[in-house]
C-alpha positions as CSV (number, residue, x, y, z in Angstrom):
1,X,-1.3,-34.3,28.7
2,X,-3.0,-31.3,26.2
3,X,-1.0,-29.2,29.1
4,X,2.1,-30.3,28.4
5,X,1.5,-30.9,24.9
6,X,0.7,-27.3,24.8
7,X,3.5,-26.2,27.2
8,X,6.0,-26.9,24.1
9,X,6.7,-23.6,21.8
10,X,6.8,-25.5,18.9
11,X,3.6,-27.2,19.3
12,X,2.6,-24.1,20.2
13,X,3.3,-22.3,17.3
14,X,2.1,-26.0,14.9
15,X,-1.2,-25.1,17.0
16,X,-1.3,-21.8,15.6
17,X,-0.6,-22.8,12.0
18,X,-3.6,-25.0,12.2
19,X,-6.0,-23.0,13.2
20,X,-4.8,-20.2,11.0
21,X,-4.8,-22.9,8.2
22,X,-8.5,-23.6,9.6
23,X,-9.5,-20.1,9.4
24,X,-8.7,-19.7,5.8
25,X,-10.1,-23.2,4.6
26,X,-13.3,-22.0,6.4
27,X,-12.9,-17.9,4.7
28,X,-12.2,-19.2,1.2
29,X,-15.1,-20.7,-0.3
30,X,-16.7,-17.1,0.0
31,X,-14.5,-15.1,-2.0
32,X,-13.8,-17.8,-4.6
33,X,-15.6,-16.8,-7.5
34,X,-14.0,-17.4,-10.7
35,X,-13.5,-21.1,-11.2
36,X,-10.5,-20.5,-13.0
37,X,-11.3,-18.2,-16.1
38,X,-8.1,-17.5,-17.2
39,X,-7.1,-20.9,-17.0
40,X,-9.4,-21.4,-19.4
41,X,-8.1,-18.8,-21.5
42,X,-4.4,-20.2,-21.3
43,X,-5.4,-23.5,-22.0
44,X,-7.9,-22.1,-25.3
45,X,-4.3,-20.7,-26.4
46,X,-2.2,-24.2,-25.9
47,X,-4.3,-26.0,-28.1
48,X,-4.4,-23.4,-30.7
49,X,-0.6,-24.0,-31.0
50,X,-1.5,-28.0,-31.3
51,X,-4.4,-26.7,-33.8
52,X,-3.8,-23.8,-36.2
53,X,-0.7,-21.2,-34.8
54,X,-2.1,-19.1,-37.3
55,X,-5.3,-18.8,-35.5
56,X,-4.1,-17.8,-31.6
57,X,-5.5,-14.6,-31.4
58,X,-8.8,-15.4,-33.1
59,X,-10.0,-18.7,-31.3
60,X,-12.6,-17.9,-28.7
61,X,-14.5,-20.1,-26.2
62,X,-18.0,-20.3,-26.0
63,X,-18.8,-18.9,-22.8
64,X,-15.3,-16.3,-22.2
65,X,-15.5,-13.6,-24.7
66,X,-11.6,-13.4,-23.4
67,X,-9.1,-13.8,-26.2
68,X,-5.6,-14.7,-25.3
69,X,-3.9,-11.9,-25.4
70,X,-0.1,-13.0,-24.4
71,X,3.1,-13.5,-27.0
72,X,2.8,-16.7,-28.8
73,X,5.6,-18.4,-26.6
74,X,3.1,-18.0,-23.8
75,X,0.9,-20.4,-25.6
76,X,3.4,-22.6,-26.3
77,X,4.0,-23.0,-22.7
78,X,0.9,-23.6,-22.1
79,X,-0.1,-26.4,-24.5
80,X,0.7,-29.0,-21.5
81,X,-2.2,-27.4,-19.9
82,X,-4.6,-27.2,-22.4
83,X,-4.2,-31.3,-22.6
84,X,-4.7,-32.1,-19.0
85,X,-8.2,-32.6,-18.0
86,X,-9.8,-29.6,-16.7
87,X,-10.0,-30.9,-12.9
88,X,-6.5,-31.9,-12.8
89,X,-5.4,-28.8,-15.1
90,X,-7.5,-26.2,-12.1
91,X,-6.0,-28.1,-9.3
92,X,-2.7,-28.4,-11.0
93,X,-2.6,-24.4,-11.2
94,X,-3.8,-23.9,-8.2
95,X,-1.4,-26.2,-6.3
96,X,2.2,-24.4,-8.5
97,X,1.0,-21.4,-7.4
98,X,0.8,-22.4,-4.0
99,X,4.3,-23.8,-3.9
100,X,5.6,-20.5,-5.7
101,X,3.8,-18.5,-2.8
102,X,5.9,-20.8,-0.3
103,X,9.0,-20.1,-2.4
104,X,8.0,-15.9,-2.5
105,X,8.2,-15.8,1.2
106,X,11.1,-18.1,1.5
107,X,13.1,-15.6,-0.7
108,X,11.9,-12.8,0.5
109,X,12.5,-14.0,4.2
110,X,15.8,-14.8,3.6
111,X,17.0,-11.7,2.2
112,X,15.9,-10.4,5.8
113,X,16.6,-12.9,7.8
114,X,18.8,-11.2,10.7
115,X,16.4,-8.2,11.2
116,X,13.0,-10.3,11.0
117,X,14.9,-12.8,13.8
118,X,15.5,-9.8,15.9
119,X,12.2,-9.0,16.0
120,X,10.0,-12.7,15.6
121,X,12.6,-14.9,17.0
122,X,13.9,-17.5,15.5
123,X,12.5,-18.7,12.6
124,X,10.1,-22.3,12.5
125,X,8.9,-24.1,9.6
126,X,5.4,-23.5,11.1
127,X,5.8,-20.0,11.1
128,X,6.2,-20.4,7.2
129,X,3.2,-22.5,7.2
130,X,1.3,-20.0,9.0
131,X,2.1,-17.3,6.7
132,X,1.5,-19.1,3.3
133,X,-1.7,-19.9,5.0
134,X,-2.6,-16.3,5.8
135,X,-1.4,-14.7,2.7
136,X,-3.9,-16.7,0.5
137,X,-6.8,-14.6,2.0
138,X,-4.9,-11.6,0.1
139,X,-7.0,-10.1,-2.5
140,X,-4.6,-10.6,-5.0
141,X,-3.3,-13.8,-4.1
142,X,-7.1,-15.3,-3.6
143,X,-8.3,-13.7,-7.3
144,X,-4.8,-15.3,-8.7
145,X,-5.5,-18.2,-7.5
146,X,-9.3,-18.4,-8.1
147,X,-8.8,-17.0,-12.0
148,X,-6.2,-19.7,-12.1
149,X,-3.4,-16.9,-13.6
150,X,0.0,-17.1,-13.4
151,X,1.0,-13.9,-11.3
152,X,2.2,-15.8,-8.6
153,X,4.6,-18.4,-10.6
154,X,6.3,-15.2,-12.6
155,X,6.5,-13.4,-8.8
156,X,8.8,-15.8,-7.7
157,X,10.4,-16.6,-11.0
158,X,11.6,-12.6,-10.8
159,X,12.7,-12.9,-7.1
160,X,14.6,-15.8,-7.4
161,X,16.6,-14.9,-10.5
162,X,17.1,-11.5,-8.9
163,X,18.0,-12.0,-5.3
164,X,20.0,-15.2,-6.3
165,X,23.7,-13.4,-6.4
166,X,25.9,-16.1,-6.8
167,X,23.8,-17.6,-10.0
168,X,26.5,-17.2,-13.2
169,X,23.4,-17.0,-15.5
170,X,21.8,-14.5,-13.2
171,X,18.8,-12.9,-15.6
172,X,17.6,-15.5,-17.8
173,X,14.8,-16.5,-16.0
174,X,13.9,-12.8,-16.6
175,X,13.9,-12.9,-20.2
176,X,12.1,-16.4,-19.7
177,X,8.7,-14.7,-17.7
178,X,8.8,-11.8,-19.5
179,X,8.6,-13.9,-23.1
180,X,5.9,-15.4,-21.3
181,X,3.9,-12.4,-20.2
182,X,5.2,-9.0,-21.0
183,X,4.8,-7.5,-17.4
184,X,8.2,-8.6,-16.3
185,X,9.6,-7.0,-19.0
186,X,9.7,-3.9,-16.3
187,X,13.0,-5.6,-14.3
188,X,15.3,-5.3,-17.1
189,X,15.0,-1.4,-15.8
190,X,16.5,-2.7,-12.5
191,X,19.4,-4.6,-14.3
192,X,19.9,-1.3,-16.5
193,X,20.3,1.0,-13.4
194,X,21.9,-1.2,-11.2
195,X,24.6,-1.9,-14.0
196,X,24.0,-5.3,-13.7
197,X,25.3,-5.7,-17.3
198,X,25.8,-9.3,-17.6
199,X,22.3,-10.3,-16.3
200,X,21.5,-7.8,-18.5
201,X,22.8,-9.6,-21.7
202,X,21.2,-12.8,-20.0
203,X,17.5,-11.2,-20.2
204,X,17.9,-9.5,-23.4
205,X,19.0,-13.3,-25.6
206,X,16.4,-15.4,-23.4
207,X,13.5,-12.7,-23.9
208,X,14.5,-12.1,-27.9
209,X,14.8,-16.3,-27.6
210,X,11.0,-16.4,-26.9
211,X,10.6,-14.3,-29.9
212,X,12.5,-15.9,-32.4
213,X,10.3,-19.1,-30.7
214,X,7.1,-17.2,-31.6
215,X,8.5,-16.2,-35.6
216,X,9.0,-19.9,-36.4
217,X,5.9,-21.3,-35.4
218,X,3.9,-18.8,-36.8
219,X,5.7,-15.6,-38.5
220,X,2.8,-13.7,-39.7
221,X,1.2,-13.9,-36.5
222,X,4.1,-13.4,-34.3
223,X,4.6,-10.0,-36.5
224,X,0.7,-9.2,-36.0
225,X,1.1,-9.2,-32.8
226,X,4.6,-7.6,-32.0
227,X,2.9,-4.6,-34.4
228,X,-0.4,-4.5,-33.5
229,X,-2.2,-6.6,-31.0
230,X,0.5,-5.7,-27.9
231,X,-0.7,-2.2,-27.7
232,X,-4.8,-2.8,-28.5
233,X,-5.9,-2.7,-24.9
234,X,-9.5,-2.9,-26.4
235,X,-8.6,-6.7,-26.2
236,X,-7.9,-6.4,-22.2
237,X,-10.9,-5.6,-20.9
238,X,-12.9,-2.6,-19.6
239,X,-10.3,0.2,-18.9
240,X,-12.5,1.9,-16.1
241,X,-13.4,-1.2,-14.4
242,X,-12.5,-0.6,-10.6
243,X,-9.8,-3.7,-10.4
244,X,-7.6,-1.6,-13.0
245,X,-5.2,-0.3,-10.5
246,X,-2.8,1.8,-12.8
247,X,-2.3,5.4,-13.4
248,X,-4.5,4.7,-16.5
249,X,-7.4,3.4,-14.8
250,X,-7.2,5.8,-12.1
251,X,-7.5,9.1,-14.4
252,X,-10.4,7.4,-16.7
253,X,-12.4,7.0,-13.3
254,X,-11.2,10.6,-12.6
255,X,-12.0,12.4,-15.7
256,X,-14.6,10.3,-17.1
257,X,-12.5,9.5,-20.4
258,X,-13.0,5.8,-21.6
259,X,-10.5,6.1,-24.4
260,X,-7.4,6.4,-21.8
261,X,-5.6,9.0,-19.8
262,X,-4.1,10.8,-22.5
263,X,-1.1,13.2,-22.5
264,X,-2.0,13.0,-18.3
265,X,-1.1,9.5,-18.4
266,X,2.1,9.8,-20.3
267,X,3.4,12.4,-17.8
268,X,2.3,10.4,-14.9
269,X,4.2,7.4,-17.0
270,X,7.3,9.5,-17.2
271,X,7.1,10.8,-13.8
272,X,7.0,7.2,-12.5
273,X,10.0,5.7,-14.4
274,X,12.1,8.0,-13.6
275,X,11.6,8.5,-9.6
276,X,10.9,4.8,-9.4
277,X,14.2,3.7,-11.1
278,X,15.3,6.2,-8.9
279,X,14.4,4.7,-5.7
280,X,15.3,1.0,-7.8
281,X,19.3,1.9,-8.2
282,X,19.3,4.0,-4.7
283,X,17.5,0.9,-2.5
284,X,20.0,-2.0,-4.4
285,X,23.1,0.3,-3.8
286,X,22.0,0.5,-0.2
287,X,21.2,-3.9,0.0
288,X,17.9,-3.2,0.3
289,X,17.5,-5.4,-2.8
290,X,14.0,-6.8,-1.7
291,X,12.5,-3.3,-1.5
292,X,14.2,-2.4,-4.8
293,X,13.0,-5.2,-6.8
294,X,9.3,-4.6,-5.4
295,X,9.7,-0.9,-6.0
296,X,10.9,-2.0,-9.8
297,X,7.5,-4.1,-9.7
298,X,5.4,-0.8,-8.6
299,X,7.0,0.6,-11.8
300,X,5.3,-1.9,-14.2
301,X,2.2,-1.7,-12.1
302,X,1.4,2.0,-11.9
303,X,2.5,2.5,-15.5
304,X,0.6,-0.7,-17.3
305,X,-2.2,0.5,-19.3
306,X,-4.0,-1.8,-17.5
307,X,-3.3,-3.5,-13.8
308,X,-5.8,-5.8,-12.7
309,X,-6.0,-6.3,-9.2
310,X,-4.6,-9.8,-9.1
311,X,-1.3,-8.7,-10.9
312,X,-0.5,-6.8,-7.4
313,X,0.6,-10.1,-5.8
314,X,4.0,-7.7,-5.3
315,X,2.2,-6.6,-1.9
316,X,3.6,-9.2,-0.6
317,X,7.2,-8.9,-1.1
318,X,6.6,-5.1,-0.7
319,X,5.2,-5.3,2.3
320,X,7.8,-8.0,4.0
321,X,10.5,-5.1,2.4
322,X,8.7,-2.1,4.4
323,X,9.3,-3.9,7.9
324,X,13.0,-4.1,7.5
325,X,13.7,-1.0,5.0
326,X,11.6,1.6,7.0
327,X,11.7,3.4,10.0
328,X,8.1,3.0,10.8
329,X,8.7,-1.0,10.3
330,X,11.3,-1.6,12.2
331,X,9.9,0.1,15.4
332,X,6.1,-1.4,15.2
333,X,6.7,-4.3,13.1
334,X,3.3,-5.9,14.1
335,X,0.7,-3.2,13.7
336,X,2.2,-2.0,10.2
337,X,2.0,-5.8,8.9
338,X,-1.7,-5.6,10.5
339,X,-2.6,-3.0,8.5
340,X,-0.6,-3.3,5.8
341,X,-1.8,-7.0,4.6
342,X,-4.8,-6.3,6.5
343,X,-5.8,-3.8,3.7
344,X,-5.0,-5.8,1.0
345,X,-7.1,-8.7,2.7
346,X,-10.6,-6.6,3.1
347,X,-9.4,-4.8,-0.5
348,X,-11.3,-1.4,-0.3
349,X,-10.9,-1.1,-4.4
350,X,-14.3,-3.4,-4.0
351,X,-16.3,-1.5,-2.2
352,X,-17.8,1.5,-4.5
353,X,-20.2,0.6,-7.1
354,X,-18.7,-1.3,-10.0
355,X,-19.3,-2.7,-13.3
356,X,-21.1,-0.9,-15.9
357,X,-18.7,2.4,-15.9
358,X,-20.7,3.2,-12.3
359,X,-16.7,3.9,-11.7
360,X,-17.3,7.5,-13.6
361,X,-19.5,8.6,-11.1
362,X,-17.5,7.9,-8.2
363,X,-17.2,10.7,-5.3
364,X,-14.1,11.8,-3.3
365,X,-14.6,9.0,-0.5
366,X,-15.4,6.2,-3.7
367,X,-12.4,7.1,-5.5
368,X,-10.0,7.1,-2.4
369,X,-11.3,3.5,-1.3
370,X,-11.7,2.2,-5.1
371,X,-8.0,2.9,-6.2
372,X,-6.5,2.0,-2.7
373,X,-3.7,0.1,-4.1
374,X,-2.4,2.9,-5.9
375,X,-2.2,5.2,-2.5
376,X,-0.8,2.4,-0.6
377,X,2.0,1.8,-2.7
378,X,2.3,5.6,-3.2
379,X,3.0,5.5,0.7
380,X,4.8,2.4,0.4
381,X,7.6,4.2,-1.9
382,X,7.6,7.6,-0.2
383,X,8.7,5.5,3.3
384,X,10.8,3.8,1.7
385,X,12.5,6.9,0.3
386,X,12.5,8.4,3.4
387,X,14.1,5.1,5.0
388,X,16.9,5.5,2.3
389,X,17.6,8.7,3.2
390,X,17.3,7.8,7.3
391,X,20.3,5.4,6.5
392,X,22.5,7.0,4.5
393,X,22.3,10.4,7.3
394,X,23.0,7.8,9.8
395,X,25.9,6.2,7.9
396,X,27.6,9.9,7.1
397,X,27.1,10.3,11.1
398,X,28.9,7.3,11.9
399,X,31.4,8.1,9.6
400,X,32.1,11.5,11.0
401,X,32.5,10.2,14.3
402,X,34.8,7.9,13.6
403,X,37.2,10.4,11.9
């Protein structure tokens, strides 16, 4: 009977989920650690809103020295939260986020659909189980989910309302997330270079929406913080601290500067718009529009003054990207996913001393393992450059022998 029961694929493969579902149940209680700090943080700014508008950026909890440091419409959409009890408001988060994971890999599946069946088969819907399942253990999903942020939730926002073509209002979702928290801000650079001028529009009124929003409920706040507070990183968080993966972070652990990276930092910010908007409008024109909304994400990442390590939830999409866009993908599809996620499961950026500035006396070997991210989506980008370029020599080839 287990025999036969077993001789069926698709048991087979409900099997598999399982046990991979197993696995991570049994992994998960030892790399939980936060108990949902943020959440705590969000909720602090929801009832401020019901409180005193006026006060937002002021209140504090007892035991978080965290402010909230997000546009005031972000706290507005938070008030919900901050009335649910804190049991159901944790589980709550943690549960949305869980459903957005689902929907990141749904979208990002389906935009690859014919190449990932040609190598994995046919799809299954325990395959999907499988990998929700397996992607939690990533270090940036698992601190997402454990701080009880929102990373996930404005992931799949962006993807949906970007790889969704035949949507007429294409872009306001955008202007939605980024009115939210500022990070997605970075994709109106896709919709610039890509020409995508109505989605465009879209993003611009929902995004100066949220702002008009924040003005009426509390002007002089909203203007304190649109002058002021949106550029004091002082109100972030340690700038050195290893799970800052940005060019910023990177160059105060190199040169031992705590106040930033300086002039450095606004070449390296430069350098990085341009070549990644680059690769954005080159990758879209091509239809790799997975790998050119992740590469848009890498944008907002390396550039950020700061880039905690949970905000890099865009490995996922990045990664699903480099095993259809690049060359090295397509022809070993399972050992690059291996190491690829693999990576971003035992997350090296952990393993040098930490805490305390140790970061500023990091040798050669601690600074290639503690700002891994950043080399592994440096990699990520230069394949996929070379993958563009692959193509478009094997397109002008095909051409040429056809006339």
């Amino acid at each position: 009977m287990i025999t036969g029961f077993l001789g069926d694929p698709a048991k087979r493969r409900w099997v598999l989920a399982a046990g991979i579902c197993a696995i991570v149940g049994l992994l998960l209680p030892f790399v939980w650690a936060h108990t949902g700090a943020d959440l705590k943080v969000y909720r602090l700014g929801g009832a401020s809103i019901l409180a005193d508008p006026s006060g937002l950026y002021d209140a504090r909890l007892k035991y978080i020295s965290m402010p909230f440091t997000y546009p005031l419409f972000g706290a507005l959409v938070m008030v919900p939260v901050s009335l649910l009890p804190w049991p159901l408001a944790y589980g709550g988060s943690v549960l949305v986020s869980l459903i957005a994971l689902v929907a990141i890999w749904r979208l990002s599946l389906r935009s690859h659909l014919d190449v990932l069946r040609k190598y994995f088969g046919h799809p299954h819907p325990a395959v999907l189980v499988a990998l929700v399942a397996g992607s939690v253990l990533l270090e940036p999903v698992r601190e997402t989910l454990s701080y009880g942020q929102i990373n996930l939730i404005l992931c799949a926002v962006v993807l949906y309302d970007v790889l969704t073509m035949k949507r007429s209002r294409r872009g306001i979702w955008i202007g939605v997330a980024a009115g939210i928290k500022l990070t997605p801000l970075v994709f109106f650079g896709l919709l610039l270079v890509t020409k995508q001028w109505r989605a465009l529009a879209h993003a611009s009124a929902a995004f100066l929406g949220t702002m008009v929003i924040g003005f009426l409920l509390a002007p002089r706040t909203a203007m304190d913080y649109w002058t002021q507070m949106v550029s004091d990183t002082g109100r972030i968080g340690g700038l050195a601290y290893s799970g800052n993966q940005s060019w910023n972070g990177y160059l105060i652990r190199v040169t031992g500067d705590l106040a930033g990276g300086g002039r450095l930092w606004q070449v390296a910010v430069l350098l990085t718009v341009l070549a990644g908007l680059w690769l954005t409008r080159v990758l879209w024109l091509r239809g790799e529009h997975l790998a050119s909304v992740s590469v848009c994400a890498l944008i907002g990442l390396f550039c950020s003054p700061v880039s905690w390590s949970h905000h890099w939830v865009w490995c996922l999409p990045l990664g699903i990207s480099l095993l259809t866009a690049t060359k090295l993908g397509r022809r070993h599809p399972v050992a690059f996913s291996t190491v690829w996620f693999g990576l971003f499961i035992l997350a090296p950026i952990w393993w040098p001393p930490r805490r305390g500035n140790l970061e500023l006396t990091w040798n050669l070997p601690q600074q290639v393992a503690g700002n891994a991210y950043l080399w592994l989506s440096l990699t990520a980008a230069v394949l996929l450059a070379i993958g563009t370029r692959s193509k478009k020599r094997a397109v002008e080839l095909d051409d040429a022998i056809v006339s």
